[in-house]
N, C-alpha and C positions, 0 to 999 in steps of 0.2 A: 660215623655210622653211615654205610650205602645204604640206598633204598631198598635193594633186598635183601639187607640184614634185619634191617628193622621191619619187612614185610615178615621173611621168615620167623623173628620172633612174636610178634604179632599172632601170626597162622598157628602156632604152636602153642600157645597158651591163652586161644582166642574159646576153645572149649575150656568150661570152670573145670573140668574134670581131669583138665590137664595143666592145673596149676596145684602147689602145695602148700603150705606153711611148717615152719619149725623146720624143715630136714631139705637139703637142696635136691632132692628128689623122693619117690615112692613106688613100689608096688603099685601092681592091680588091689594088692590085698590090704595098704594102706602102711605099709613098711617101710621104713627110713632105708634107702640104699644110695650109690655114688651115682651122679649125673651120668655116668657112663655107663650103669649096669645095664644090662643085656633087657631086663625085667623093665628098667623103669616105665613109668606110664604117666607121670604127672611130676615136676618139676616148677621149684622156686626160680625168682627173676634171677638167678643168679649163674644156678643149674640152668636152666635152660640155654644160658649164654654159651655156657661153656658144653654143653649138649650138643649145641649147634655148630658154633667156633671153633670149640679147641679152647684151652686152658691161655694162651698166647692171647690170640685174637679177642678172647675174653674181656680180659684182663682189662687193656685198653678199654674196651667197651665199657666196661665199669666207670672209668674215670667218665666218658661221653653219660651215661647214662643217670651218674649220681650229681653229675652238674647239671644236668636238666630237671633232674624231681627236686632235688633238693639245694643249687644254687651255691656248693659247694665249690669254689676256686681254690686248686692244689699247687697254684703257679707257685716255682719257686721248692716244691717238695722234689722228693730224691722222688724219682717213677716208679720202683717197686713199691715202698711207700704208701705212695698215692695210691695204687691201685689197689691195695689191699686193705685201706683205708675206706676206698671208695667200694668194694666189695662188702664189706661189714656195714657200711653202712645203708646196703641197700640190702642184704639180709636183715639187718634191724627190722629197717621198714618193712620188709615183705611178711616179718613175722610177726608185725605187731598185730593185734589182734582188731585192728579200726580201719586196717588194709581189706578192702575187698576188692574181688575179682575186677567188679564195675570200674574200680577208681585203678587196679593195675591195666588193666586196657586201654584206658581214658587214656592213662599218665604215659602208656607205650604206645601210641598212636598218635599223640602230640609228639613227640620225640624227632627232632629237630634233623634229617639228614644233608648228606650230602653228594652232590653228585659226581658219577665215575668217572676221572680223569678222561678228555676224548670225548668225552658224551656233552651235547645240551643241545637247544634248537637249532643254534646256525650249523652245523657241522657233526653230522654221525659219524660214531665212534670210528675209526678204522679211514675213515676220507680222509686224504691228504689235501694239505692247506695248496692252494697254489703258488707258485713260488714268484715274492716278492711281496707277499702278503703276510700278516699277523695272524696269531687268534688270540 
């Protein structure tokens, strides 16, 4: 996960009003609809991923995302699999009813990233290395 995937997920479910339980999104009016609908207004961890992402980008994120709350290692599994594996199990959690807003924030703000290939302190993104040199 980059750091502005996990700030954007972060920023979007930073209001309680814009998080859900039981349905991977909601209405204003409190109605189960798809992450994607036009309506939504509040979204589960899961929905939101794939709100933000894309179904793809998602995905992956799941597997990042269920090894860090839940310590979950899928090495060795096929990768759809795994991710749909690791999908359910982070709908579990988000639906259980001992999940609060507090403790999904907490647990999405610890969320382990990493940095964008080209990026870090010696050398901003897009600077060429000079030649004879490493990075």
């Amino acid at each position: 996960m980059s750091p502005e995937e996990k700030d954007q997920l972060v920023a979007l479910l930073l209001n309680a009003q814009c998080w859900c339980q039981g349905a991977e999104a909601h209405d204003a009016g409190g109605q189960a609809v798809a992450y994607s609908d036009a309506d939504a207004t509040a979204w589960d961890l899961t929905g939101a991923a794939c709100h933000l992402f894309g179904w793809r980008r998602a995905r992956e994120l799941f597997v990042q995302i269920d090894r860090h709350l839940h310590g979950h290692d899928t090495a060795g599994a096929d990768q759809s699999d795994s991710e749909i594996a690791a999908m359910v199990a982070l709908q579990t959690w988000n639906d259980n009813a001992q999940t609060t807003h507090v403790e999904l924030i907490t647990r999405l703000q610890s969320l382990p990233v990493r940095p964008v290939a080209g990026s870090g302190p010696c050398l901003p993104a897009g600077d060429k290395v000079p030649q004879g040199t490493e990075r």
